[in-house]
Every structure is written in structure tokens, then in C-alpha cells.
PATIZA-313664 format. One line per 10 residues: number of its first residue (from 1); their letters; for each residue x, y, z of N, C-alpha, C, O. Coordinates in pm, whole numbers, plus 50000, padded with zeros to 5 digits. Layout:
BEGIN
NUM> A> X:Y:Z:X:Y:Z:X:Y:Z:X:Y:Z; ...
END
This chain:
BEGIN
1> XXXXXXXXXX> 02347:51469:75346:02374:51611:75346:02374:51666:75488:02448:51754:75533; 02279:51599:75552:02234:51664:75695:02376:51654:75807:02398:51724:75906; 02463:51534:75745:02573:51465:75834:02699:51576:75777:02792:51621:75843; 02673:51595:75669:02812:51725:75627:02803:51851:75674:02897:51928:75692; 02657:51876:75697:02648:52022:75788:02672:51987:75904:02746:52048:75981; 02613:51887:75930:02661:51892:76089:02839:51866:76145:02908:51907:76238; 02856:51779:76035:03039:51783:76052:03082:51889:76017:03172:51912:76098; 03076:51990:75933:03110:52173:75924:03113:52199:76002:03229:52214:76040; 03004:52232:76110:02980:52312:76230:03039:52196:76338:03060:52219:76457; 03057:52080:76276:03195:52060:76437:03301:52124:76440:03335:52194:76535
11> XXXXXXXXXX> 03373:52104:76323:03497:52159:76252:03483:52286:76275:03582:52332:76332; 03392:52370:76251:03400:52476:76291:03429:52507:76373:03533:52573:76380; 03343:52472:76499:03332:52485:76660:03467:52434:76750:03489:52454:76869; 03546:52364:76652:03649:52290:76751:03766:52399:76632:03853:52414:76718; 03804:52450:76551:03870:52590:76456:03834:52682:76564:03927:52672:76645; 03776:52739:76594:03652:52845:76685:03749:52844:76818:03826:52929:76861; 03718:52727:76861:03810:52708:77048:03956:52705:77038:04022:52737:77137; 04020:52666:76916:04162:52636:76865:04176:52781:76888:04226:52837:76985; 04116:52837:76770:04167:53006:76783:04179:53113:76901:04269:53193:76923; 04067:53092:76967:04022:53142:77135:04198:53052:77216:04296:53124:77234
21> XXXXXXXXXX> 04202:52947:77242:04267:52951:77351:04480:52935:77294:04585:52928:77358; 04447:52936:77167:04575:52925:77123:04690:53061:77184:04802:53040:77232; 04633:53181:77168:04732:53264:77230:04723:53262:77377:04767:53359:77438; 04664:53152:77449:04688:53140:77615:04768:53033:77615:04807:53018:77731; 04823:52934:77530:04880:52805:77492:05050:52850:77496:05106:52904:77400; 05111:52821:77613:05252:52835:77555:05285:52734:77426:05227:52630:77393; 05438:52823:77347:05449:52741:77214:05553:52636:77228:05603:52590:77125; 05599:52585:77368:05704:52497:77367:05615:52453:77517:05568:52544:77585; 05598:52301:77561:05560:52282:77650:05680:52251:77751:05797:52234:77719; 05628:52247:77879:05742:52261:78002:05820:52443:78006:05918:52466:78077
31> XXXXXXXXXX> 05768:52527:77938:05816:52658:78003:05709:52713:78032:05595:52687:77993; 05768:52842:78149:05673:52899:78234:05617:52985:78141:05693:53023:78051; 05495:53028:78139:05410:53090:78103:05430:53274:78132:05434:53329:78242; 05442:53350:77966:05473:53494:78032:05601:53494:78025:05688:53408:78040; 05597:53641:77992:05744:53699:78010:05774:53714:78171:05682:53725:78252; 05933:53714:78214:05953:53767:78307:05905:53914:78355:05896:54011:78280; 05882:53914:78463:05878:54062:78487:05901:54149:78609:05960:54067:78678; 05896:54255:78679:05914:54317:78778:05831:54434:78835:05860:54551:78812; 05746:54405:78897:05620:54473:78947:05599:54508:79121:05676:54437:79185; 05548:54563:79174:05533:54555:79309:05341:54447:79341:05244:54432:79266
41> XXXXXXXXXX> 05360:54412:79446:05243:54377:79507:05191:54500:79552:05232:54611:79519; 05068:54466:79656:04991:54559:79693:05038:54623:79857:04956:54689:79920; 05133:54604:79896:05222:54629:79962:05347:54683:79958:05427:54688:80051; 05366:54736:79813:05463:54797:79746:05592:54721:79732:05682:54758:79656; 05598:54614:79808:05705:54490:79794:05714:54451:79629:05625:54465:79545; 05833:54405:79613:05878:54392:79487:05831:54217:79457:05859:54119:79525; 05763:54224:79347:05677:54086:79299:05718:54066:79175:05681:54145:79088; 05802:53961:79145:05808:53888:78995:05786:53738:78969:05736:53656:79046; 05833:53719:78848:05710:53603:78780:05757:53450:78900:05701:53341:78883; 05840:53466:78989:05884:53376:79070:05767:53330:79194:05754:53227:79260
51> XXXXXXXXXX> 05674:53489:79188:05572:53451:79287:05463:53323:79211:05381:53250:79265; 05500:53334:79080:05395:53198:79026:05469:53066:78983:05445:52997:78883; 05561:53048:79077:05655:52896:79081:05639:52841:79221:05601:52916:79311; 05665:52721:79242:05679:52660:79345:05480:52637:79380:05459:52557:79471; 05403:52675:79341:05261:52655:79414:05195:52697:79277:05232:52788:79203; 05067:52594:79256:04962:52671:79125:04891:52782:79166:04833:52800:79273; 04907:52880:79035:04802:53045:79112:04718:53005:78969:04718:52915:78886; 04642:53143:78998:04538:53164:78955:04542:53323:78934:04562:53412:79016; 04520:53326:78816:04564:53517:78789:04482:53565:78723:04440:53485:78640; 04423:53688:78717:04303:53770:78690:04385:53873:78697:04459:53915:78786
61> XXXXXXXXXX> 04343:53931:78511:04392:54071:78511:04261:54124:78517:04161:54054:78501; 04258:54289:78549:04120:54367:78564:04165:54509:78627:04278:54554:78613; 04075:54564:78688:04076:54695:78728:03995:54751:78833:03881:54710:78854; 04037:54823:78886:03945:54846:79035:03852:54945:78999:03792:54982:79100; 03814:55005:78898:03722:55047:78847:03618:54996:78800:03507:55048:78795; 03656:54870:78755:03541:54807:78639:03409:54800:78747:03393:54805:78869; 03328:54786:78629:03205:54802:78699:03104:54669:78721:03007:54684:78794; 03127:54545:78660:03097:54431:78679:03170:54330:78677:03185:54255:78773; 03236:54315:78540:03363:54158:78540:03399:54154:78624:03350:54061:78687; 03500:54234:78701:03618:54241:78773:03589:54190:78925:03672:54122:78985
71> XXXXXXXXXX> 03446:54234:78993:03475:54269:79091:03358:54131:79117:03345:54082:79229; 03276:54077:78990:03223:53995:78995:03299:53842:78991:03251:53730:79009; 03422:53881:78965:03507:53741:78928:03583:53731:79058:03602:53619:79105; 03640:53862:79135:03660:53832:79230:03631:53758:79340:03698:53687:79415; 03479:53802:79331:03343:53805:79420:03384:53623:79431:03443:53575:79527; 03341:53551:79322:03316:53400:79253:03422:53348:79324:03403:53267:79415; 03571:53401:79278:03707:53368:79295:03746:53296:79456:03810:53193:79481; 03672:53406:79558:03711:53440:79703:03582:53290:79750:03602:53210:79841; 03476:53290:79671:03411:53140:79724:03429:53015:79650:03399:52902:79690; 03465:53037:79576:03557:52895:79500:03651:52855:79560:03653:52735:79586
81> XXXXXXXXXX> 03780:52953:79612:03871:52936:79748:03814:52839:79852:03841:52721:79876; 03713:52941:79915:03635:52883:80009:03610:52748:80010:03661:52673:80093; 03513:52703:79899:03439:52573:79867:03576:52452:79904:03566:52344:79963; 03692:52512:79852:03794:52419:79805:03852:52440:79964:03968:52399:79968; 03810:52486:80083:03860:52472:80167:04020:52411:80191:04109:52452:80117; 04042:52337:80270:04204:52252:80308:04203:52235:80135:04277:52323:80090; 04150:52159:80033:04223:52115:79929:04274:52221:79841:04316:52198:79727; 04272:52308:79880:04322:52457:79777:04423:52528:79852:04490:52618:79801; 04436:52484:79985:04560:52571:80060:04661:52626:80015:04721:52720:80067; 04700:52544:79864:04858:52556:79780:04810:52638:79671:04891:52689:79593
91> XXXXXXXXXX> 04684:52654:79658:04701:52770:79530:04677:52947:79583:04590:53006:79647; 04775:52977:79534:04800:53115:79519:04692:53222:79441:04670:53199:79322; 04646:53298:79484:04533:53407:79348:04603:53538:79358:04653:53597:79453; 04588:53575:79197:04679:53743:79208:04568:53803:79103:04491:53737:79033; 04578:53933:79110:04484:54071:79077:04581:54119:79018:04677:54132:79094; 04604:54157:78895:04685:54208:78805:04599:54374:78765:04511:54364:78679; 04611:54442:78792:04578:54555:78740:04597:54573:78574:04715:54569:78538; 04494:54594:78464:04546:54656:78361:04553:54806:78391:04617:54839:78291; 04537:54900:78446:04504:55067:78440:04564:55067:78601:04501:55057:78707; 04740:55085:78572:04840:55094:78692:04807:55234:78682:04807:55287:78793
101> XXXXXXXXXX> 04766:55348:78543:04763:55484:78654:04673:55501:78744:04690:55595:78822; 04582:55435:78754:04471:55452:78896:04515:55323:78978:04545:55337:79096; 04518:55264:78949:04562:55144:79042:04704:55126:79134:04792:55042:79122; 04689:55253:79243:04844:55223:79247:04804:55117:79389:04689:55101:79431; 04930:55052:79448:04902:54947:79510:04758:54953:79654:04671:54880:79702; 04809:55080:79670:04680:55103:79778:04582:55097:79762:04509:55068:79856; 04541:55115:79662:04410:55117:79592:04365:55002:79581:04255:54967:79623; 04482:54901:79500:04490:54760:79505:04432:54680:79689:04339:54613:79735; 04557:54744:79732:04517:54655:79857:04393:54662:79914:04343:54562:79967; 04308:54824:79909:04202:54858:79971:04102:54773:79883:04029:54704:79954
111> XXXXXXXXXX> 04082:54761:79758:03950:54657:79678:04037:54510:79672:03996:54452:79571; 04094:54465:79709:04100:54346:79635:04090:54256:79831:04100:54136:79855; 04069:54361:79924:04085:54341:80071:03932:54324:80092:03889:54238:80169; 03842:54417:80015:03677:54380:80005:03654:54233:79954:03543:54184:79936; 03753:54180:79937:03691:54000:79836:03759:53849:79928:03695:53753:79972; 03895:53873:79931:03978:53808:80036:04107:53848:80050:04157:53931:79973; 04180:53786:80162:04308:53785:80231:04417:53716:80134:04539:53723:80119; 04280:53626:80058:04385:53476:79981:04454:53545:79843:04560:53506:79794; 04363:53668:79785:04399:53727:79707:04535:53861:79667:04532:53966:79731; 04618:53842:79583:04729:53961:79591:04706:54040:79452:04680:54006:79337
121> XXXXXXXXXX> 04734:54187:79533:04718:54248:79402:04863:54281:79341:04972:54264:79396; 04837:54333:79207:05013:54329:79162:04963:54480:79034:04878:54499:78947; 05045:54533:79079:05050:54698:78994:05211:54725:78971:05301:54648:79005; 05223:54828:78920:05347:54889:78886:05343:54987:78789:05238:55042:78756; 05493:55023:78720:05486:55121:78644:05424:55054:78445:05447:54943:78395; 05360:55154:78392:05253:55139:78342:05280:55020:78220:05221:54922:78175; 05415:55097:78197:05473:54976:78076:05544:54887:78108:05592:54822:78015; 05580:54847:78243:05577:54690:78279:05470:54638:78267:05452:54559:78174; 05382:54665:78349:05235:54602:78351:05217:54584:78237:05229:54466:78205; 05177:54699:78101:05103:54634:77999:05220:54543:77904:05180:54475:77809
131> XXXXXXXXXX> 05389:54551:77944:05445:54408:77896:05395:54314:77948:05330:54235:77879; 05409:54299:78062:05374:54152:78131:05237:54119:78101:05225:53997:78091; 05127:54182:78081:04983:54166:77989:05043:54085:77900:05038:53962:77898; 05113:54173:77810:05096:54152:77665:05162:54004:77671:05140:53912:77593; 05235:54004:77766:05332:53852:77723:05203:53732:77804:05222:53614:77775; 05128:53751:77863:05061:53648:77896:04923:53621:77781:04835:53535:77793; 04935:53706:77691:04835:53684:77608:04719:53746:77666:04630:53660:77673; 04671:53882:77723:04618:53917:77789:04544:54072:77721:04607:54175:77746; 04421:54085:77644:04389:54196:77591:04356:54330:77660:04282:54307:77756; 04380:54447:77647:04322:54542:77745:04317:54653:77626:04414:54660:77550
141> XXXXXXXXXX> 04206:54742:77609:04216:54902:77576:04134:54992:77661:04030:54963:77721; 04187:55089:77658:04152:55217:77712:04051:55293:77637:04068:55338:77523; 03913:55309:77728:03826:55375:77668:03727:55476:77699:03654:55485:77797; 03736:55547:77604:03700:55709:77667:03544:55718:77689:03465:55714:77595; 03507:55730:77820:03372:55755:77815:03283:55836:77798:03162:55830:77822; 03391:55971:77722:03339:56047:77662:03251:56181:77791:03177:56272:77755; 03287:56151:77928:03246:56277:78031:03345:56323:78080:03339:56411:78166; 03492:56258:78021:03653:56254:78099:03725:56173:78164:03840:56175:78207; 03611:56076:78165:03690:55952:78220:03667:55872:78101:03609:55896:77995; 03760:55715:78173:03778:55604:78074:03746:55486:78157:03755:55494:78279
151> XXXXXXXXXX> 03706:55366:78094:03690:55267:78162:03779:55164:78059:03780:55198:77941; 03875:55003:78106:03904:54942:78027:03828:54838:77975:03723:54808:78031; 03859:54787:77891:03813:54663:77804:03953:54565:77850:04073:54592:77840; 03878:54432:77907:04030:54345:77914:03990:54230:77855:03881:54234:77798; 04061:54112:77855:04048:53998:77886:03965:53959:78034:03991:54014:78140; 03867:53860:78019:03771:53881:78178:03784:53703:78189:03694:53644:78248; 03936:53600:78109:03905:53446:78161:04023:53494:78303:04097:53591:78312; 04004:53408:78374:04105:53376:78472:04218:53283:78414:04181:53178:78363; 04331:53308:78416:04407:53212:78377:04492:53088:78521:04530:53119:78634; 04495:53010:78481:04553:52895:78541:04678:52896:78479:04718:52922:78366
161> XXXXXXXXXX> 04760:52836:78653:04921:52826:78608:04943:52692:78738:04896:52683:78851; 05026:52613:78669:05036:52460:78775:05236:52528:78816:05310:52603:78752; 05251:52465:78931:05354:52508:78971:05454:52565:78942:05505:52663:78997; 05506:52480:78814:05634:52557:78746:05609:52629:78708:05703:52697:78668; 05434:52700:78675:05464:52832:78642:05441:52855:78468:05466:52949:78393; 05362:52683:78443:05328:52688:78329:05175:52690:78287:05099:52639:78370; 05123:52735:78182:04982:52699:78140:04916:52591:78142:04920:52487:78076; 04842:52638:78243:04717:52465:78226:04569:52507:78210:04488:52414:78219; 04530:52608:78193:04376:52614:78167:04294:52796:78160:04342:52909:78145; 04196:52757:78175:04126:52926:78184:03993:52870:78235:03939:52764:78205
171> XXXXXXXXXX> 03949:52972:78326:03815:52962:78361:03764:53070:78308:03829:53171:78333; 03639:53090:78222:03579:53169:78108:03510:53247:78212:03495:53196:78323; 03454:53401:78179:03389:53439:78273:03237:53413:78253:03197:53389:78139; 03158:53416:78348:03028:53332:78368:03045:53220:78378:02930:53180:78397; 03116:53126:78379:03142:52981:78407:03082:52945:78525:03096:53021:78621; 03006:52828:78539:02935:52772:78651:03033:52782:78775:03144:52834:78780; 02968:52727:78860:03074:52708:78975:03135:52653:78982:03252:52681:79010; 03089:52539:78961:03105:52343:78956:03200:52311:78915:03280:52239:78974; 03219:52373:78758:03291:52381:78692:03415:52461:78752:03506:52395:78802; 03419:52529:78750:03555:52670:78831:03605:52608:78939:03720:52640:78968
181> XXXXXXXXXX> 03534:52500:79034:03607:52462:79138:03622:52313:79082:03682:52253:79171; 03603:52249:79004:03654:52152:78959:03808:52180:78915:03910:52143:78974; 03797:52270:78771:03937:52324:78751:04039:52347:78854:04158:52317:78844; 03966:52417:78983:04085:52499:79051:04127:52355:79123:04246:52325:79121; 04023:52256:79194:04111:52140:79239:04182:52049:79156:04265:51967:79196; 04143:52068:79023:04262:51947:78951:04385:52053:78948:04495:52004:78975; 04382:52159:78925:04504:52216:78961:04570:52229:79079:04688:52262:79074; 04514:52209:79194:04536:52192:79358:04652:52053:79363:04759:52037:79421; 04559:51956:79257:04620:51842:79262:04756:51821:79215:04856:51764:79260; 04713:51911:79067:04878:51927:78984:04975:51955:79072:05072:51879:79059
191> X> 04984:52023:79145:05108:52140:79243:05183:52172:79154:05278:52247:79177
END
């Protein structure tokens, strides 16, 4: 009996992770990950899904508001870079804004300039952004904090993309280090 509960709760647990990473899973392998799209960087330069071909990035949607995930994943993000010194030179990191009405690129450039150089932010008009969310499998709502402002709810994994621009992984938030810079160099390796 003891061996059927415990095989339930594998089955479970491996149903459980199926469900979690299936909408980050493209449904045909060998295409790029995400809809196309057309956004500016944090320099108001025009940025589409071409900036995540040719080199593996690393993309974090969030908000320059948030008050811990965001600025804590950054924080992680900018010394995981680091750690990976010369072997990470080829990966790319981008800051996706969910909440483009406060986030316009300056804003972008001024917080995402507090973490690193290695990092780009990417904003635009409101319903590009939350397409290009929505097509990466990427959750966000808007929520009222009830004094007049709002703070969002997003998705807080980092997603991984290997050169062409396709899905290869997620780093969960709170994830060790060890772990996060393991990922980011087997993806260094992928190109």
C-alpha cells in the first residue's frame, strides 16, 4: 500500500511540473519562442523578437515598481552574469516591462542601469507589450491597492532562449545560485 501512495504522489508531482512548464514549452520544436513583435528598448530604439536570435538571452518580465521579485531577480541576474564572467559573454539579458504606462523607456533605462550595463530594458505601447507577454506564456494583472495606486502580479521565472530564439528552460524565482548559473552556462554553451 505504502508503494501506491508513494507512486500517486510521484505521478502527481511529475502531472504538477507537466502543467507548470507546459505553457513555457513551444508546441512544435525548432521554432522561435513568442510571437513576433515591435517594441522600443530603453533607448527608444526600435527592438523586435530578432534581438533574441543569433546569441542565447535571458528575459525577465517585471516592473520598475515592484517591490521585491523584480528588482531582486535583477539584483541575482547582474551576479550570475558576473560569476559566468568570459563564459557568458554571448548571452544577452532583457527587462520586459509588464506596466508600459509607467514604464516608459527612461524609466526603464534609469532602474534597470541600478543592476547592470549587460541588461536591456524593452517597453512600448501598452497592447504590444501585453501581446508579446501573452504570446510568451507570461502572466501579469493589475492591482488596485486600494490608496490609488496599483501594483502588478506577473510571472517572476526568468525565461531562457538558446540562439534561434527558441525555448530551453526557466530559472524559478528563489532558485539557488548554483543552480541559475549552471543553467545560464549550459545555455552559454548552446549558442
Amino acid at each position: 500500500m505504502r508503494f501506491i501512495l508513494v507512486g500517486i504522489l510521484v505521478a502527481m508531482a511529475v502531472g504538477i511540473g507537466a502543467i507548470t512548464i507546459f505553457p513555457l514549452t513551444p508546441f512544435y520544436r525548432g521554432q522561435p519562442y513568442g510571437a513576433p513583435f515591435a517594441l522600443v528598448d530603453q533607448k527608444g530604439a526600435p527592438i523586435t523578437e530578432a534581438a533574441f536570435r543569433g546569441h542565447p538571452s535571458v528575459v525577465f518580465f517585471g516592473f520598475t515598481h515592484c517591490p521585491e521579485v523584480c528588482p531582486t531577480t535583477l539584483f541575482e541576474l547582474s551576479g550570475w552574469l558576473k560569476t559566468l564572467g568570459d563564459g557568458g559573454k554571448n548571452l544577452n539579458a532583457y527587462f520586459v516591462t509588464v506596466d508600459p504606462e509607467r514604464d516608459t523607456p527612461e524609466i526603464i533605462k534609469a532602474y534597470v542601469g541600478n543592476f547592470s550595463d549587460r541588461i536591456v530594458g524593452i517597453s512600448g505601447d501598452p497592447d504590444k507589450v501585453h501581446a508579446m507577454a501573452k504570446s510568451f506564456g507570461i502572466y501579469w494583472k493589475k492591482v488596485d491597492t486600494g490608496d490609488g495606486d496599483y501594483t502588478m502580479d506577473h510571472t517572476a521565472s526568468v525565461l531562457l532562449l538558446n540562439g534561434k530564439g527558441e525555448f530551453s528552460g526557466t530559472i524559478a524565482y528563489g532558485e539557488s545560485a548554483d543552480a541559475a548559473v549552471a543553467k545560464l552556462k549550459r545555455l552559454a554553451n548552446e549558442g
